[in-house]
Legacy VTK file of the C-alpha trace (Angstrom):
# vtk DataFile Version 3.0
C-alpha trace
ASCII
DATASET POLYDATA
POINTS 614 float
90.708 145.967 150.103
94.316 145.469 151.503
94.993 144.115 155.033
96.046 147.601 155.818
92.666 149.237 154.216
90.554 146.530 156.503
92.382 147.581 159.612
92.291 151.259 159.431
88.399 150.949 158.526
88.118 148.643 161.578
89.749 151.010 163.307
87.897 154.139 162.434
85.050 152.669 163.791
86.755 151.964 167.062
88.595 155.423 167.259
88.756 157.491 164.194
91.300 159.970 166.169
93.703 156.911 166.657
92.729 155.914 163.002
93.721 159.494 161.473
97.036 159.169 163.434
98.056 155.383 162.260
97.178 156.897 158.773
99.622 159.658 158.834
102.778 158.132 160.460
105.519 159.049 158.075
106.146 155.233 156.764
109.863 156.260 155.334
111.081 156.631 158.911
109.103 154.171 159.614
110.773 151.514 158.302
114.394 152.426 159.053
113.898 150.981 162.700
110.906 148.628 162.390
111.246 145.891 160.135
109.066 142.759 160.143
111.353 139.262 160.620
110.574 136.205 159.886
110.634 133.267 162.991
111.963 130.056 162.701
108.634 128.437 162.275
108.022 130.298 159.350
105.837 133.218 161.090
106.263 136.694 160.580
107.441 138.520 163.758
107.920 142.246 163.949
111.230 144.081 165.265
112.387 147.185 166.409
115.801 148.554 166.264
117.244 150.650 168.632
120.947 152.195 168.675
121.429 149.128 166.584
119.981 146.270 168.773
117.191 144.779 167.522
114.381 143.686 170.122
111.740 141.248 169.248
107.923 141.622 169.773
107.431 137.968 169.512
109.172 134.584 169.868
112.229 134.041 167.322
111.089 130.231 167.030
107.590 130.075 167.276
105.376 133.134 167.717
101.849 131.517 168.139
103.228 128.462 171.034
104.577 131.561 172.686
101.251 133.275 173.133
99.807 129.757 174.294
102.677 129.720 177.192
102.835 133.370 178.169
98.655 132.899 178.826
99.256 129.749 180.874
100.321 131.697 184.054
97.384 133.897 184.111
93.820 132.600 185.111
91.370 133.504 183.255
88.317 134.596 186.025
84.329 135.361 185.545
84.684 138.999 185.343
88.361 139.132 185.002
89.721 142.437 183.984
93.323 142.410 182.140
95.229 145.112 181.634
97.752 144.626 178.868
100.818 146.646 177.970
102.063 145.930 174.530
100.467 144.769 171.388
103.184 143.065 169.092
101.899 141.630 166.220
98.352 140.683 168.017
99.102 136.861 168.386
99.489 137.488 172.152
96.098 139.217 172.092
94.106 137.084 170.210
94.801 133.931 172.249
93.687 136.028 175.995
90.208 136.887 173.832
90.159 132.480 172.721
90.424 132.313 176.299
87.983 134.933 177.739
84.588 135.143 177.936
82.050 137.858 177.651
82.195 138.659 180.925
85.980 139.253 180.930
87.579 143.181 179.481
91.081 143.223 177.988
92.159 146.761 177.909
95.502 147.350 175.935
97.923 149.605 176.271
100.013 150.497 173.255
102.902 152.776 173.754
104.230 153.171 170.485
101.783 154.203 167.464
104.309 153.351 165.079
104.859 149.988 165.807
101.694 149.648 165.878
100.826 151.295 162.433
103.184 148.905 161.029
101.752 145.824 162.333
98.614 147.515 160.465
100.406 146.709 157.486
101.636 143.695 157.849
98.841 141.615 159.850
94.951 140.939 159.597
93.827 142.401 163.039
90.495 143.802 161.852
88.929 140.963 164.439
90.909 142.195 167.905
90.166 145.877 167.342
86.124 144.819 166.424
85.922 142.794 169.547
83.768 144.175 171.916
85.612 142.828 174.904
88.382 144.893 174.518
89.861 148.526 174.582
92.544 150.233 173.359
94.589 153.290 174.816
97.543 155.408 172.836
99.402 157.522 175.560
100.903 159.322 172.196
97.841 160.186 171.012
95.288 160.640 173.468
96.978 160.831 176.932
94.322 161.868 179.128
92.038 159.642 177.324
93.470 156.409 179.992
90.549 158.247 182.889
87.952 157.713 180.833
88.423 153.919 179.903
89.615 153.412 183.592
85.969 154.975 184.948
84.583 152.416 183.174
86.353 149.303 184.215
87.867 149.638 187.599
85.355 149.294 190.265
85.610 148.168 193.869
83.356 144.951 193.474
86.049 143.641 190.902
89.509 145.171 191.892
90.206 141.378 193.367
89.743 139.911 189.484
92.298 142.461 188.426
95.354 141.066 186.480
98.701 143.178 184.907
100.025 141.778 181.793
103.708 143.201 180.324
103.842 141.497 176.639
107.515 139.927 176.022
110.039 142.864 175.291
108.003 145.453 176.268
108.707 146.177 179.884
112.624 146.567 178.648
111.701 148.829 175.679
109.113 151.058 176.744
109.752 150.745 180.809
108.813 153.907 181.555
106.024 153.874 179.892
105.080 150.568 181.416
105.381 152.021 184.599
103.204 154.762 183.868
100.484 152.719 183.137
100.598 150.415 185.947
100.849 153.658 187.954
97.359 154.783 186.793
95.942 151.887 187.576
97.065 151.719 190.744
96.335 154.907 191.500
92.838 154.459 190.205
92.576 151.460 192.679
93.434 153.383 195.968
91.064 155.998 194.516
88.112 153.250 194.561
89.467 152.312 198.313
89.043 155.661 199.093
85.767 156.244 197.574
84.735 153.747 199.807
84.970 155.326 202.593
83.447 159.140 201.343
80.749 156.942 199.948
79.767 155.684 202.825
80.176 158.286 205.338
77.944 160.449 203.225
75.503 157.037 202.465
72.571 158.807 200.755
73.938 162.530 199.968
76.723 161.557 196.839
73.981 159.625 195.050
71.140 162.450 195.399
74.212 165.437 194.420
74.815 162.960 191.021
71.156 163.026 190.110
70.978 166.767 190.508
74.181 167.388 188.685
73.120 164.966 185.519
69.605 167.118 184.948
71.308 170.575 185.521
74.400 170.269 183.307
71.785 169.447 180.423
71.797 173.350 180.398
74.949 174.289 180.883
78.177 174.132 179.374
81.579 171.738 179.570
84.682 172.290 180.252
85.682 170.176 176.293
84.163 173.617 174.781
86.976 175.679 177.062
89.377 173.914 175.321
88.162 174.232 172.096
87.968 178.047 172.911
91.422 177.993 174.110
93.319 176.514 171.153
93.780 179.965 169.634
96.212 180.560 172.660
99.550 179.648 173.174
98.932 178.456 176.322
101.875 176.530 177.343
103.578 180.018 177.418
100.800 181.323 179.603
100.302 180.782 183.335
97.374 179.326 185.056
97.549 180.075 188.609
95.523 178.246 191.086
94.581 179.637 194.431
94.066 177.612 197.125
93.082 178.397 200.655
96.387 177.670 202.742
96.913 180.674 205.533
99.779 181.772 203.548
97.356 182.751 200.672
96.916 186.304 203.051
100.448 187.381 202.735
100.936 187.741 199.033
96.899 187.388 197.722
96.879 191.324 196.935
99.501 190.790 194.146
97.314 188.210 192.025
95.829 191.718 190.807
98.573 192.218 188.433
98.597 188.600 186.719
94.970 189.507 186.316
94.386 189.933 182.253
97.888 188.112 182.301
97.103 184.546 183.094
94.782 181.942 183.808
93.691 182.380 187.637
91.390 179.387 188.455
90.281 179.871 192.402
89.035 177.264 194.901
85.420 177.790 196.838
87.359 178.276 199.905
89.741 181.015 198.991
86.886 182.871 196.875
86.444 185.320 199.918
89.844 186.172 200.375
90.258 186.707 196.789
86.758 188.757 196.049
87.614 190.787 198.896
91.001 191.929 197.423
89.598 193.623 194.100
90.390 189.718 191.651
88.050 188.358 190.392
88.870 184.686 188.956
88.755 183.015 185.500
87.047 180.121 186.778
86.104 179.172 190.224
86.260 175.580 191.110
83.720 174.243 193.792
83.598 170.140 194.478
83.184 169.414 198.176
79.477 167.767 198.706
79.342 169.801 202.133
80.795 172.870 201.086
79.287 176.049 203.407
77.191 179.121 202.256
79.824 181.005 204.558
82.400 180.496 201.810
79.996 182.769 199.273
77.370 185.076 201.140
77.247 188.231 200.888
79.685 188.038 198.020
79.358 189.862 194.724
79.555 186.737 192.562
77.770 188.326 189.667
79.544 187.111 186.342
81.917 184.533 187.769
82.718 181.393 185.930
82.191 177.496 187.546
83.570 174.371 187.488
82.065 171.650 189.865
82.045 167.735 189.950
79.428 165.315 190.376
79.591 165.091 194.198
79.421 169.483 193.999
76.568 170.276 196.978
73.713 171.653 194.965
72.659 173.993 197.202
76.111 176.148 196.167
75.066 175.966 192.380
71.103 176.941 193.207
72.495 180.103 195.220
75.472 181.380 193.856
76.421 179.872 190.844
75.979 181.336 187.558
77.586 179.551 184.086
78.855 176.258 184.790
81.637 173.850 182.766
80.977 170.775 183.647
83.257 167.338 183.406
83.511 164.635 185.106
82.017 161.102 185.509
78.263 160.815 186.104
76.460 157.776 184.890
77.809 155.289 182.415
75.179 155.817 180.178
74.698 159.433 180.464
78.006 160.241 180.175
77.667 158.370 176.782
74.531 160.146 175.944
76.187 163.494 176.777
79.057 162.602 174.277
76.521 161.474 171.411
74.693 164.790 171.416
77.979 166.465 171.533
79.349 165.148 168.821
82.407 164.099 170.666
83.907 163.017 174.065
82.598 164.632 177.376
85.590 165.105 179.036
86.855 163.680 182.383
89.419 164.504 184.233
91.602 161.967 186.497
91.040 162.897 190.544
92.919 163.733 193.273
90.612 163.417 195.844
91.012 167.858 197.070
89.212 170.950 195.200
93.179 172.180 194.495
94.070 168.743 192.566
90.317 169.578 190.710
91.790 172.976 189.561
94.909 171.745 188.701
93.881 168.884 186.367
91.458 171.570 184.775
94.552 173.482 183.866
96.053 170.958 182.513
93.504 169.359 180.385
93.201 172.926 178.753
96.540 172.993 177.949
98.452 175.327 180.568
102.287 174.001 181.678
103.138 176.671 183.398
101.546 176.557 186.651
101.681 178.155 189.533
100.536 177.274 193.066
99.317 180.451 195.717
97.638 179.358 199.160
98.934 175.646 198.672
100.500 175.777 202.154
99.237 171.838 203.075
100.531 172.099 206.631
99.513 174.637 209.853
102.157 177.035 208.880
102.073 179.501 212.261
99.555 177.143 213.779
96.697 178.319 211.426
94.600 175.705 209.587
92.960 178.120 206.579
92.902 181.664 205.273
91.469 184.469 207.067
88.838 184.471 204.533
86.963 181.817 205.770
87.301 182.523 209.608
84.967 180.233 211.662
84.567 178.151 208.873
86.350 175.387 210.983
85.764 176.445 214.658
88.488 177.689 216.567
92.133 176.339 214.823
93.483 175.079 217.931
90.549 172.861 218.299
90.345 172.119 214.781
94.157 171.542 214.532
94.071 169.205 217.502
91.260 167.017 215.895
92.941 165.832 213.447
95.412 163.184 212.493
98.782 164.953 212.915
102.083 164.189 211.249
105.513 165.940 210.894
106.096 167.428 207.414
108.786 169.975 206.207
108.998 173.260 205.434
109.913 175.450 202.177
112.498 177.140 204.846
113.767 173.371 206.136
111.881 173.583 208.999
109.725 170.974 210.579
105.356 171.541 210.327
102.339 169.962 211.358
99.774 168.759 208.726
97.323 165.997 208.873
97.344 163.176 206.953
94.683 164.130 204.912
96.912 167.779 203.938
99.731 164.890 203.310
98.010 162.587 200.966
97.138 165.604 198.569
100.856 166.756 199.283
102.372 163.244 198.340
99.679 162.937 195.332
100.916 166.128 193.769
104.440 164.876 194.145
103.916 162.196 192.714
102.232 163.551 189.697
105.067 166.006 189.156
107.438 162.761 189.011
105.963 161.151 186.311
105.497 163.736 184.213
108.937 164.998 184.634
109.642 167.645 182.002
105.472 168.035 180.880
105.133 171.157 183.110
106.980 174.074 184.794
105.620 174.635 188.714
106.003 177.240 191.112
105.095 176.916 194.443
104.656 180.107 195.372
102.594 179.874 198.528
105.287 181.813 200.537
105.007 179.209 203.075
103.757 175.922 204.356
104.606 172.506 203.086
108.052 171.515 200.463
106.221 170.301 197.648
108.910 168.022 195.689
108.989 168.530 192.276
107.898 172.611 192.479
110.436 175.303 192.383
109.458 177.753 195.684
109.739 181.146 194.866
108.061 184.350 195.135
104.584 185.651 193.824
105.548 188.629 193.058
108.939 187.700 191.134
106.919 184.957 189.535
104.092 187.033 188.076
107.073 189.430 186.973
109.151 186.505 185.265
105.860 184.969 183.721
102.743 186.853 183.349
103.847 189.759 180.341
101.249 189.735 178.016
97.746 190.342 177.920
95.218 187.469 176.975
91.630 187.791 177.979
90.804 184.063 178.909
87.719 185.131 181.297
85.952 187.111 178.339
86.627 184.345 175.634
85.004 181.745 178.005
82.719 183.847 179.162
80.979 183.754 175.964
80.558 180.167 175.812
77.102 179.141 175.294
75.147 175.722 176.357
76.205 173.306 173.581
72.882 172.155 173.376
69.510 174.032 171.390
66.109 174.430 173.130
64.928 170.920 171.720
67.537 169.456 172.394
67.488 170.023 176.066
63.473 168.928 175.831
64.597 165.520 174.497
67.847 165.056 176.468
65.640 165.590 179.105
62.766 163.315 178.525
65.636 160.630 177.822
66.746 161.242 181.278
63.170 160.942 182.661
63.640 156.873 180.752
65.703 155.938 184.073
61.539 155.815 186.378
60.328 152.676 183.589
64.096 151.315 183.694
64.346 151.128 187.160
61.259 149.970 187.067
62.116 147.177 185.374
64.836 146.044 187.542
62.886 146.023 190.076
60.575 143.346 188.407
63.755 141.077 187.299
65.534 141.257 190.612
62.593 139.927 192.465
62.617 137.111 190.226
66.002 136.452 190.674
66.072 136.623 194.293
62.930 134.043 194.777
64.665 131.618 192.123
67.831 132.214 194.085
65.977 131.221 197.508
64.305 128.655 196.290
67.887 127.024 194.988
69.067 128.030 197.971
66.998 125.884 199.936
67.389 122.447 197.748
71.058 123.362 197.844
71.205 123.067 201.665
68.725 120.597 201.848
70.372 118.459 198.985
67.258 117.477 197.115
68.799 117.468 193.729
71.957 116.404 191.492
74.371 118.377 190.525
73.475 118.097 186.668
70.463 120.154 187.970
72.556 122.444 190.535
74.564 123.408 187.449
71.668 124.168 184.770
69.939 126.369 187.579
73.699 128.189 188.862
74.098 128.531 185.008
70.664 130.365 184.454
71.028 132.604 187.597
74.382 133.289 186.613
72.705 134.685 183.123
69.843 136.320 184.863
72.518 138.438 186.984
74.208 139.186 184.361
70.846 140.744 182.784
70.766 142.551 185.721
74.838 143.903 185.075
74.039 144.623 181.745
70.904 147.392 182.389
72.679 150.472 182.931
70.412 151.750 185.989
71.755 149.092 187.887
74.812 151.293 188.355
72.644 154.000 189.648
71.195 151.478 192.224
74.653 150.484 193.102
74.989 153.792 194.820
72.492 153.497 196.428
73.444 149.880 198.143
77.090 150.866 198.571
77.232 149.007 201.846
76.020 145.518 200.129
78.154 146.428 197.498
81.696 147.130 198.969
80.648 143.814 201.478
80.009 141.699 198.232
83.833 143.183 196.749
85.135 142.174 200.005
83.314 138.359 200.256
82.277 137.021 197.031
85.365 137.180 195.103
87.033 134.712 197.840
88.874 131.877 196.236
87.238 127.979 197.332
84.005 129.373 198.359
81.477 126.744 197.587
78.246 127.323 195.385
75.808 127.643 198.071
78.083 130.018 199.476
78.009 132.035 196.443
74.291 131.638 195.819
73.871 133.180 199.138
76.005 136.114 199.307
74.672 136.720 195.744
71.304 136.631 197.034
72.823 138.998 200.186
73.691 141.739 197.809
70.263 141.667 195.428
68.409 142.572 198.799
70.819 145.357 198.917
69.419 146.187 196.062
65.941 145.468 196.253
66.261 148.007 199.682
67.615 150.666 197.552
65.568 150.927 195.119
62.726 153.060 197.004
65.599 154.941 198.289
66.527 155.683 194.554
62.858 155.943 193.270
62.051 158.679 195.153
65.216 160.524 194.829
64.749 160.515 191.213
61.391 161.691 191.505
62.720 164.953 193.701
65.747 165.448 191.476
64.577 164.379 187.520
61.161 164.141 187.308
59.848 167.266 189.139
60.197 170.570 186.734
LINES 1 615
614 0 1 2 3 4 5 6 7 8 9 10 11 12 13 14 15 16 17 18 19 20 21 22 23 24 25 26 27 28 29 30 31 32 33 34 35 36 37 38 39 40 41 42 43 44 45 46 47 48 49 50 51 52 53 54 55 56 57 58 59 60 61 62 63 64 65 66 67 68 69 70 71 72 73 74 75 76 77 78 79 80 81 82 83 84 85 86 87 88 89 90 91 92 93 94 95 96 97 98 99 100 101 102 103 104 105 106 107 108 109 110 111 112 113 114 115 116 117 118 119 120 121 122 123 124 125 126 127 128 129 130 131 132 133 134 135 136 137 138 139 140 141 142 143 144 145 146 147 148 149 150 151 152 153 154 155 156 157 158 159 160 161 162 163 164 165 166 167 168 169 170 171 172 173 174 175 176 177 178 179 180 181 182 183 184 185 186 187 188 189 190 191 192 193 194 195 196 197 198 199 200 201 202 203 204 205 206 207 208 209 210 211 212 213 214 215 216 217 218 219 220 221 222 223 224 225 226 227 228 229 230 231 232 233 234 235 236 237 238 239 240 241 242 243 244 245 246 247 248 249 250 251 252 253 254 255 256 257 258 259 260 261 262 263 264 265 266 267 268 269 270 271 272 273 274 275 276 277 278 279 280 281 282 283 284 285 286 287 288 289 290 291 292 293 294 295 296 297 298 299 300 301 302 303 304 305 306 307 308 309 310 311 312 313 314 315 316 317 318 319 320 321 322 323 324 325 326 327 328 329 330 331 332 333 334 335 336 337 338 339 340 341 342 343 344 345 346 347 348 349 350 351 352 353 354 355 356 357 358 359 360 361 362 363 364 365 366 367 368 369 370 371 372 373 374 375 376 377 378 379 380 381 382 383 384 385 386 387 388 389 390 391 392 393 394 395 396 397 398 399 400 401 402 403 404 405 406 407 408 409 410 411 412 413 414 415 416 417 418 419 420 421 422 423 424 425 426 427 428 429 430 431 432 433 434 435 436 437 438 439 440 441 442 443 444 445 446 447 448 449 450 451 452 453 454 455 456 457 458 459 460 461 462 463 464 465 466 467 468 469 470 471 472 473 474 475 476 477 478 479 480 481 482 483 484 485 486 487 488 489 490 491 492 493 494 495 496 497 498 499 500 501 502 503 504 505 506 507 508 509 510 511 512 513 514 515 516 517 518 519 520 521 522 523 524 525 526 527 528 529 530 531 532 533 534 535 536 537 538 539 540 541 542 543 544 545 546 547 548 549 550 551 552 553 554 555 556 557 558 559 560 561 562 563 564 565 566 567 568 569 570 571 572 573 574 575 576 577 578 579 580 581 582 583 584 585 586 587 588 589 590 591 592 593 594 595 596 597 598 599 600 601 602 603 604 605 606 607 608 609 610 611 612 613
C-alpha cells in the first residue's frame, strides 16, 4: 500500500466524507499550481503558485528546525486547547502533538482540500490524522461542520488555556479564511461568556429542560432528515421567510398568505398568534426560550403544525401544544454521539445566536435556503411599541416594559434615530455580522417595513418581495410533514434503556469523587502543615491529578457540571491563574469537587423525574 493508499484509509476512518473528497480532487489541475519543492536541507516542502508567485508551506532551508522554532513561542499548558490554521506538509503538526500531552486538543483548520490532497501524496501522515488528540475541519467541504467540533472543545472552565496558531504562509494566502476561523472561535467564546450568565440566572431550570429534551426527541424526528427531504428542491432559488415578532410584523403580516405554497415560512413562538390569526399557517414553527408563556399558544388551533425547539425549549410548550418535532442541537456529549450512531450519521447542530429569530434563521440555512427574507425583525421600539399586537400583555404595559430596559440609540430603515435595548442590539449587530462574512452566500431582505437598519439586508417591501421572489409552487410543509421518527419501536426501547445507564454512572461518580476529595483533604492538610517532601507532594499531586482526570473522562460528569455551574464558572475564573502554588491548586480543586458532590442529589433526582419515570 502506497503512502497515498495509507492516508486516505487513515482518513476514512477519521472522516470518510473528507476522505471521498481528497479522493476525487481532479489531480491534473492539481498539479499545475501545487508542486512539491525540495529545501535546502534536502526535505521536501510543498508550494503553491498563485498568479505566478510561488508561496511556501514550509521553510526553504530547513523544514523540520522550523517547526521546532515556530512551537517555541507557544506554551504548551495541562489542558491546552490549540487551534491551528494551516496544515503544510504536517511537520508543523507533528512536533505541537511531540509536545502535547493527552490532556491537550489540537484542532486544525485546513482551508484548502487540494493542498491538502496533495500532501496526501507526497507525505506519510497516516499518524497525525489517527491521533486521538486532534481534529480536523474542511470549510470546503463541510462548512457548518466547525459548530459541532467547537461544542465539544470550547468551554468556559478552559477558554483561559486557549491558544491561536496561523502556520507560516497561511495567514497571507488564505487571510480571509483565516479570519473566518478565528471569528468562530471568538464568537463561540463570547457565546460561553454569555451562557454564563443565562445559566446561572435560570440555576436549576436549563439542566432539568436538557434532560427532558434528550428522552423526548428519542421519539421524534431531526431537523438532518429535513434536509435530506429537501434536496429534491432547488432551494437556493426558493425563499424561506422568517417571521419574527417586531410591531411592524402587524402592518404587512396579512400578505404572507400569498408566499404561502410559495416559500419556506418558518415562524417564531411569539409571532405564532399574529400569524394563526391571519388565515397562515407556517412550515415550521420555531420555539427556544426556557420561559416561553402559554399566552403565546392558547386557544390556538395548532393542530398539524410543524416544531423546531432547542435544548433549553420550556417543556411545558412541547407537552401542550406541540405536535411533530425536528430536533438539533447540542445535548449531552455522549448522547449527542449516541443519537448520531443510531442514525447512521451526524445529528446536526446548528451554530447560535443567542434569539428564537437567529434559531430560525440558521435552520434555513442549514437546509439550504439563500434567499431569505426577514418580516417582524423590527429590533428597536419602532412607534414606542416593544412586540406585535399578537402577544398583547405578554410584557406588561410597553411603556413600563420599554423603560425597564437597557436603552440605546439605533437607526432607522427611514434614517431616523430609535430606541432598542441592548439586548434587541446584540442580535442586531450578530446578524450583521454574519451577513459580513458570508458576503455573497445569501440574498436578504429585510422586509419588516420598519424598525432597526440591518447592515448587510436590502429593505424593501413584503409585498414587492413576495412578487419578485415567491413564483412557483413547492409544497415544503407536506413533504416534511411526512417525516417519520428515524428510529423503530425497539429501537426507541433500547435507546431508552441506554439513557436510563446515566442513574449507575452517576452513581459511580459519586463513589470516585468522594475518594478524591478525602485524598485531596488529607494532602491538603500535610501540605499546609509541611509534614512531607516534595518527592512525596509530587507522587500524590501526580495521582490526584490522574484521579481527576478519571473523573473528566466519565461523560456524566458533564451532566453534573450543569448542575454546579456556580463552582464551575468560579473554578474557570481562579484555577487557571498563572503562579498559583500547589496547595493553592489542591484547594480550589477540592472547592469545585464539593460543587460537585452538592449537585449530584440535585441531578439524581432530576433524572429520576425526567428519565427514569415512564
Amino acid at each position: 500500500m502506497g503512502i497515498f493508499e495509507k492516508n486516505i484509509a487513515a482518513l476514512k476512518k477519521k472522516n470518510e466524507k473528507i476522505a471521498g473528497a481528497v479522493t476525487n480532487i481532479d489531480w491534473n489541475e492539481a498539479n499545475q499550481w501545487i508542486s512539491v519543492k525540495t529545501a535546502s536541507n534536502g526535505s521536501e516542502i510543498v508550494a503553491v503558485c498563485i498568479d505566478n508567485y510561488e508561496w511556501y508551506l514550509n521553510s526553504r532551508l530547513n523544514p523540520e528546525e522550523a517547526a521546532d522554532i515556530y512551537w517555541e513561542r507557544y506554551p504548551i499548558r495541562l489542558y491546552g486547547t490549540y487551534f491551528v490554521f494551516g496544515f503544510g506538509d504536517g511537520r508543523h503538526v507533528r512536533r505541537l502533538i511531540e509536545c502535547c500531552g493527552d490532556t491537550n486538543r489540537i484542532i486544525i483548520c485546513v482551508p484548502d482540500l487540494v493542498v491538502f490532497g496533495v500532501v496526501c501524496h507526497y507525505f506519510d501522515i497516516e499518524d497525525l490524522i489517527q491521533n486521538q488528540t486532534l481534529d480536523f475541519y474542511f470549510p470546503e467541504v463541510a462548512e457548518g461542520e466547525v459548530e459541532n467540533i467547537l461544542s465539544g472543545v470550547i468551554e468556559y472552565t478552559k477558554m483561559k488555556l486557549i491558544d491561536f496558531c496561523i502556520l507560516p504562509g497561511y495567514d497571507v494566502r488564505y487571510a480571509d479564511g483565516c479570519k473566518k476561523f478565528i471569528d468562530s472561535v471568538i464568537e463561540k467564546i463570547q457565546n460561553e461568556i454569555v451562557n454564563k450568565s443565562t445559566h446561572l440566572g435560570f440555576n436549576r431550570m436549563i439542566p432539568r429542560h436538557v434532560l427532558f429534551h434528550m428522552k423526548k426527541m428519542i421519539g421524534q424526528c431531526n431537523l438532518e432528515q429535513v434536509n435530506q427531504k429537501l434536496e429534491k428542491f432547488e432551494l437556493k432559488n426558493i425563499p424561506a421567510i422568517i417571521v419574527s415578532a417586531g410591531p411592524s410584523l402587524d402592518k404587512n403580516v396579512g400578505e404572507l398568505k400569498r408566499a404561502q405554497g410559495k416559500s419556506f415560512i418558518i415562524v417564531v413562538d411569539a409571532a405564532l398568534r399574529t400569524v394563526l390569526r391571519n388565515g397562515i399557517r407556517p412550515d415550521m414553527v420555531c420555539t427556544i426560550d426556557p420561559e416561553s408563556p402559554d399566552r403565546f399558544f392558547e386557544n390556538l388551533n395548532l393542530d398539524g403544525l410543524l416544531w423546531s425547539c432547542s435544548r433549553i425549549t420550556r417543556p411545558d410548550v412541547i407537552r401542550q401544544f406541540a405536535g411533530k418535532i425536528f430536533y438539533n442541537g447540542y445535548y449531552w456529549g455522549k448522547w449527542n454521539q449516541r443519537m448520531s450512531e443510531e442514525l447512521g450519521y451526524m445529528f446536526p447542530i446548528l451554530s447560535v445566536g443567542g434569539s428564537v429569530t437567529s434559531e430560525a434563521f440558521q435552520i434555513a440555512s442549514y437546509l439550504g435556503f439563500r434567499k431569505i427574507i426577514l418580516v417582524g425583525q423590527d429590533m428597536a421600539f419602532t412607534n414606542g411599541i416593544s412586540h406585535t399586537e399578537g402577544i398583547e400583555k405578554a410584557f406588561g404595559d410597553n411603556d413600563e416594559y420599554i423603560q425597564s430596559r437597557t436603552l440605546m440609540d439605533v437607526e432607522g430603515i427611514d434614517g431616523k434615530i430609535l430606541k432598542t435595548d441592548f439586548q434587541m442590539w446584540c442580535y442586531k449587530r450578530w446578524f450583521e455580522k454574519l451577513f459580513m462574512t458570508n458576503e455573497g452566500k445569501y440574498q436578504i431582505v429585510n422586509a419588516t417595513e420598519g424598525g432597526a437598519n440591518i447592515v448587510g439586508a436590502q429593505n424593501r417591501t413584503l409585498r414587492e418581495t413576495i412578487e419578485e421572489w415567491c413564483k412557483d409552487e413547492i409544497d415544503i410543509y407536506g413533504t416534511i410533514q411526512k417525516i417519520e421518527c428515524p428510529f423503530s419501536e425497539n429501537q426507541q426501547k433500547k435507546m431508552l434503556l441506554q439513557l436510563k445507564e446515566v442513574k449507575k454512572e452517576l452513581e459511580k461518580f459519586e463513589e470516585i469523587i468522594n475518594v478524591v476529595i478525602v485524598k485531596q483533604e488529607d494532602l491538603l492538610e500535610q501540605m499546609q502543615n509541611s509534614t512531607q517532601g516534595k518527592h512525596d507532594e509530587a507522587m500524590q499531586l501526580r495521582e490526584l491529578l490522574e484521579l481527576n482526570e478519571k473523573l473528566r473522562e466519565m461523560p456524566v460528569q458533564e451532566l453534573v457540571v450543569l448542575y454546579a455551574q456556580e463552582a464551575e464558572y468560579q473554578m474557570g475564573d481562579e484555577v487557571f491563574q498563572e503562579n498559583l502554588e500547589p496547595k493553592d491548586l489542591v484547594q480550589k480543586s477540592t472547592e469545585l469537587l464539593r460543587g460537585y458532590q452538592k449537585a449530584i442529589p440535585l441531578l439524581r433526582e432530576d433524572i429520576e423525574d425526567y428519565i427514569m419515570k415512564d
